[in-house]
ZANUVEX-85462 format. One record per residue (C-alpha): residue in three letters; z, y, x. Coordinates in steps of 0.1 Angstrom, whole numbers, plus 5000, padded with zeros to 4 digits. Layout:
ZANUVEX-85462
PT  resn     w     v     u
PT   ALA     Z     Y     X
...
end
This chain:
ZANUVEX-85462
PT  resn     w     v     u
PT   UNK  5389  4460  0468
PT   UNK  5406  4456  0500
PT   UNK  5426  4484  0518
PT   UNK  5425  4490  0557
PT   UNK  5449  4467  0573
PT   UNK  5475  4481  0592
PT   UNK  5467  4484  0631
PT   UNK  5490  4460  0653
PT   UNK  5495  4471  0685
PT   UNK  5515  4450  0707
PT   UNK  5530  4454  0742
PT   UNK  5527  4427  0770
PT   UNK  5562  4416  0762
PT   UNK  5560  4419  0727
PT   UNK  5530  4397  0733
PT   UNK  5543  4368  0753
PT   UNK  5572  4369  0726
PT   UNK  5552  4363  0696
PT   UNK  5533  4334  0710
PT   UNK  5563  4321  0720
PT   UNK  5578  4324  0684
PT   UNK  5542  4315  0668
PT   UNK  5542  4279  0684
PT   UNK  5581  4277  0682
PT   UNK  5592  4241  0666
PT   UNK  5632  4255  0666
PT   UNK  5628  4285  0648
PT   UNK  5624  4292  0612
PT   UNK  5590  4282  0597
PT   UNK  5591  4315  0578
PT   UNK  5592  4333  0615
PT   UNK  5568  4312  0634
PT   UNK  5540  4320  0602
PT   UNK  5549  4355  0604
PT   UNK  5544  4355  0643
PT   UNK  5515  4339  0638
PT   UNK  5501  4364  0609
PT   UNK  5504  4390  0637
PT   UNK  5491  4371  0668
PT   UNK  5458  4366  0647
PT   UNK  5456  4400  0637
PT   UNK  5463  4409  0675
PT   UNK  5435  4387  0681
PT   UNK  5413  4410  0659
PT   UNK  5407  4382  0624
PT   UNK  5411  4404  0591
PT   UNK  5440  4397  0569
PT   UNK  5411  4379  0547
PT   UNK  5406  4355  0573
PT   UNK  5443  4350  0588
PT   UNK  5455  4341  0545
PT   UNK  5423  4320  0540
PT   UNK  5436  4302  0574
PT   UNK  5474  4305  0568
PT   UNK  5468  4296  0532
PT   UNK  5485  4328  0520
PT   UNK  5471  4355  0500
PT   UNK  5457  4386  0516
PT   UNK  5488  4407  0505
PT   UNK  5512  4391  0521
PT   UNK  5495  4391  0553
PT   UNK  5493  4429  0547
PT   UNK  5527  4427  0545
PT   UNK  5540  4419  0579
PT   UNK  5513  4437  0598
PT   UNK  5525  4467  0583
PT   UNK  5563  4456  0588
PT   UNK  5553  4452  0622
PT   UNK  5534  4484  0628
PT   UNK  5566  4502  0609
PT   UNK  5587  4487  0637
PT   UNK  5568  4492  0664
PT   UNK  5581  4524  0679
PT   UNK  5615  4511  0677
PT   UNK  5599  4476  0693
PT   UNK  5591  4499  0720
PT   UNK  5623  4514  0728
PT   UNK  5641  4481  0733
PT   UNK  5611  4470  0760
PT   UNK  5621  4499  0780
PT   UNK  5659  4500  0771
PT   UNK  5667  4464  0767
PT   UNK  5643  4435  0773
PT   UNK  5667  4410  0773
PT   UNK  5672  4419  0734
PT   UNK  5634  4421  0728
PT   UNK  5632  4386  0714
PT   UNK  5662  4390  0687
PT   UNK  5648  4425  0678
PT   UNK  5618  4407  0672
PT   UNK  5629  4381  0653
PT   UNK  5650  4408  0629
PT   UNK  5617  4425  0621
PT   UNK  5598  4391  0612
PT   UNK  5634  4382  0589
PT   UNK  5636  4385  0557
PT   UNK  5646  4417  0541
PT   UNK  5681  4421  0520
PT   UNK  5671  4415  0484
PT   UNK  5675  4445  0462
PT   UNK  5703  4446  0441
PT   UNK  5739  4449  0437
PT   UNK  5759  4423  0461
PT   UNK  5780  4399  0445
PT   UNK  5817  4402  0436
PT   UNK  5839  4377  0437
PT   UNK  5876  4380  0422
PT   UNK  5908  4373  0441
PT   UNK  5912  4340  0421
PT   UNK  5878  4335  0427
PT   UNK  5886  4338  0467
PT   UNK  5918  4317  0465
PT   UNK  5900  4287  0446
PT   UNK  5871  4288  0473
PT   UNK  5902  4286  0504
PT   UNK  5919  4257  0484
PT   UNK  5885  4239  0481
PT   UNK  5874  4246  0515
PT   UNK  5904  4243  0532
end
């Protein structure tokens, strides 16, 4: 049974940057979906409606309105503080998130044989 979707509230710059993002043809395709996923939801469509649209599944529709809602605040503070950021503090909130795990290790003859084959 579906849960309540996460409320997106959206300011009027926020706004004119994720319909910018939404019909962008040089960003990612990942980031203009995502923008997208929220625009609709902005728009007032269910998450039912924007995966049956999107061709998603409802979850991960859930997903980025509550990503968004999460960072919304913080969205806020950089309207007021720094505008001319607002677009790249958008587009780190609609990125992917680091994958779990431990980063990878390389040793120093590892490092020395990438230089030699790169170099």
């Amino acid at each position: 049974m579906p849960g309540k979707a996460a409320k997106v509230r959206v300011s009027e710059r926020q706004w004119a940057v994720l319909q910018e993002l939404s019909r962008s043809r040089t960003v990612a395709k990942a980031i203009v979906q995502r923008a997208l996923i929220l625009v609709r939801g902005i728009q007032g469509l269910q998450n039912e409606q924007i995966a049956a649209e999107m061709g998603l599944i409802r979850r991960q529709v859930g997903v980025w309105r509550r990503r968004w809602r999460d960072a919304w605040e913080a969205l806020c503070v950089w309207v007021c503080t720094e505008p001319h950021q607002l677009r790249e503090a958008i587009l780190d909130v609609l990125s992917d998130a680091p994958l779990p795990g431990r980063p990878v290790k390389t040793t120093a003859d590892q490092d020395a044989h990438t230089v030699a084959v790169d170099g």
